[in-house]
N, C-alpha and C positions, 0 to 999 in steps of 0.2 A: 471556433468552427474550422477553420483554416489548419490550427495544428491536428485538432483531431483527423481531420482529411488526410495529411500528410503519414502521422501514425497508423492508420488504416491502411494505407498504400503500401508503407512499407513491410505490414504485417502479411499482408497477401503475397508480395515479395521475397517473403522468407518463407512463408507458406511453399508457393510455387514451386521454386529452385529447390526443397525438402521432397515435396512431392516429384518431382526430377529426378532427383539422386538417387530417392527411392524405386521407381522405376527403373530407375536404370544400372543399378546395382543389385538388384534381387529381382533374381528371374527364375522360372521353372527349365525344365528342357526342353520343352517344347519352344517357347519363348525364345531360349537359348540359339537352339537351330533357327529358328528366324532371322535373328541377328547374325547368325553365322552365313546363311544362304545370302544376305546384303551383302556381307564382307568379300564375300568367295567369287560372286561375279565378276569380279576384277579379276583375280587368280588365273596364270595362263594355263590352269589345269588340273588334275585330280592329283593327290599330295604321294602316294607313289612312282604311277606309273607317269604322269604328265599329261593323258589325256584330256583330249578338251572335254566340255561342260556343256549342254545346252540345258539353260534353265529353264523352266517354265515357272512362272514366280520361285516360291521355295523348294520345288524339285529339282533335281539336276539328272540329267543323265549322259551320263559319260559314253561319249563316241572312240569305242574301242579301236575303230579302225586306225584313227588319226595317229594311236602310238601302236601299233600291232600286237593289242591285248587277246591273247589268245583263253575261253574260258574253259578252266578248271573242270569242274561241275557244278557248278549251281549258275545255271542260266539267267536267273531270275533276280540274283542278287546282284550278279554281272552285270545287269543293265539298267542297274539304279545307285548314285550316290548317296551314300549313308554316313557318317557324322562321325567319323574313328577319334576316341582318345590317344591321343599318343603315348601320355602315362596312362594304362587302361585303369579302368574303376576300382575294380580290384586291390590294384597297390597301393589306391588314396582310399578305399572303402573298406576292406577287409578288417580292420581294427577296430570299426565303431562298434556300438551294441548294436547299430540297428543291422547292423549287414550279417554280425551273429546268430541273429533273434532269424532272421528271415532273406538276407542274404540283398542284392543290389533294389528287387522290389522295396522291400522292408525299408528303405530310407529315403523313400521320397519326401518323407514328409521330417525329415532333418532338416534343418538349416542349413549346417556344419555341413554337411554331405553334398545336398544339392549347390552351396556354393563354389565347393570343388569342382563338382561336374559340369554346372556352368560356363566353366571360366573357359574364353573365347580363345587365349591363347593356345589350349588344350585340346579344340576341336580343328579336326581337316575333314576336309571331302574327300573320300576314297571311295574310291569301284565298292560296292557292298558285298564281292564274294573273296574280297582282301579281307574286308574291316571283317567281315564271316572267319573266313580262316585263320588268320590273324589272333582271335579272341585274346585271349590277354597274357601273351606268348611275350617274353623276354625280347629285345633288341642283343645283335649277337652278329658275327662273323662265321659261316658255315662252311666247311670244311667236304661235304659231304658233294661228290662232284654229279651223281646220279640227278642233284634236285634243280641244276641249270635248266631252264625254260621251261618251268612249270606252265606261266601264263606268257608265254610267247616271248615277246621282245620286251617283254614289264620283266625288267630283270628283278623280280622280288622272289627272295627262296624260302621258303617255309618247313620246317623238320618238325612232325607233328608227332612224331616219337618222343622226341626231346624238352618239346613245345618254346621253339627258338624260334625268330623269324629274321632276316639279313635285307633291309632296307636298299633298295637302291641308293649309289653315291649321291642324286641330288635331292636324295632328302635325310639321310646321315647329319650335316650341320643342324636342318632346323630339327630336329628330333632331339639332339643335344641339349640344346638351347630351349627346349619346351621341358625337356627334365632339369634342367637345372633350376628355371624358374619356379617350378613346380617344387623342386625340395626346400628351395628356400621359402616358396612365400606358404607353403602349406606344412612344413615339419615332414617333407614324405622321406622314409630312411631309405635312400640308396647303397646298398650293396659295394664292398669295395671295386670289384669287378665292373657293375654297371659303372660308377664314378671312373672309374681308367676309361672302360671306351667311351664314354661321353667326352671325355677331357678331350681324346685323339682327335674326337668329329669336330669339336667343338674349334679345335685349333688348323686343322687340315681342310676342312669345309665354311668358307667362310660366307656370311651372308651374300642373300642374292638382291637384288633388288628388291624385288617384292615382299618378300621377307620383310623388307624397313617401310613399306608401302602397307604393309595390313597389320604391320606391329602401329602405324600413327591410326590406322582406321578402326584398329581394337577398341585405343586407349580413347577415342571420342565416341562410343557406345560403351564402354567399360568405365573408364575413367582412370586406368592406368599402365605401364607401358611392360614389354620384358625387357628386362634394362640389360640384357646380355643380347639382344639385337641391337637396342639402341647405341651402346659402346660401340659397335661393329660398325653401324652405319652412320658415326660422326665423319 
């Protein structure tokens, strides 16, 4: 009686922690941004421009005053945090059949796809009339002197002719380091050009604190790390 007892414990045991993994390895997007909006409370701010955050559980809305976000045109997006990929969907989805068949709707119901999308190291909070303009515009150095102070003191410059976008310097390194992780743990093919400026950011931008602060708080809802912060932050 005693070992079967013992056997049954430990079966619920490996039940449990399976059931665990599971959850906490395969998520929706929705789901995703949940997890994201825990991590990001900590965060001294929106992954552009640096504004603060006020959350109200899993909404944020970014106090534009606080970095002198001056808005564009879309009012409405400007005063809500929205969930920006940093490699946008596009360059991890555009290859599959589902995104062929029907384009980024069409692959929800992927595995393959949604666990790309998922992945927490991929999602930042940004102003939503960025993550809007933004769409899924190449990272780049812009040349073009006309596009300084689009959105005020948010020095991010966008050429929507071109469909380029120039990150501000303190987020240059983590952008690097979200694409690099990205091409290795997902096969995403980077361009020789994006691979050179990544490499620049990657080496001239070095982690920030909190960068190695929400790289440990990933990997304990996720289960694993970007080991291109974590070298940085030994």
């Amino acid at each position: 009686m005693y070992i079967k007892l013992v056997i049954l414990i430990i079966i619920m045991s490996i039940s449990s922690v399976s059931a665990f993994e599971l959850k906490k390895n395969k998520k929706n997007f929705y789901q995703a941004k949940i997890l994201a909006s825990k991590i990001e409370k900590k965060a001294p701010g929106t992954f552009y421009c640096g504004c603060k955050i006020i959350w109200n559980n899993k909404k944020g809305i970014p106090d534009l005053n606080s970095c002198g976000y001056k808005i564009r045109k879309n009012k409405v997006r400007a005063n809500r945090i929205e969930w920006e990929h940093v490699v946008p969907a596009s360059q991890f989805g555009n290859k599959r059949i589902c995104w062929k068949i029907g384009g980024r709707s069409q692959c929800d119901k992927d595995s393959g796809y949604q666990k790309i999308e998922t992945d927490l190291h991929n999602l930042r909070p940004a102003i939503g009339e960025i993550n809007g303009d933004r769409s899924n515009f190449l990272f780049e150095l812009i040349r073009n002197k006309k596009l300084v102070n689009q959105y005020g003191k948010c020095s991010v410059k966008i050429d929507f002719k071109n469909k380029i976008i120039e990150p501000p310097e303190i987020a240059r390194g983590a952008i690097a380091r979200t694409y690099f992780y990205m091409r290795d743990k997902y096969k995403i093919k980077l361009s020789d050009k994006q691979s050179y400026i990544m490499s620049i950011w990657n080496k001239k931008y070095k982690v920030s604190l909190w960068e190695c602060k929400r790289n440990n708080l990933i990997s304990k809802y996720q289960g694993n790390y970007n080991f291109y912060i974590t070298n940085q932050c030994k």
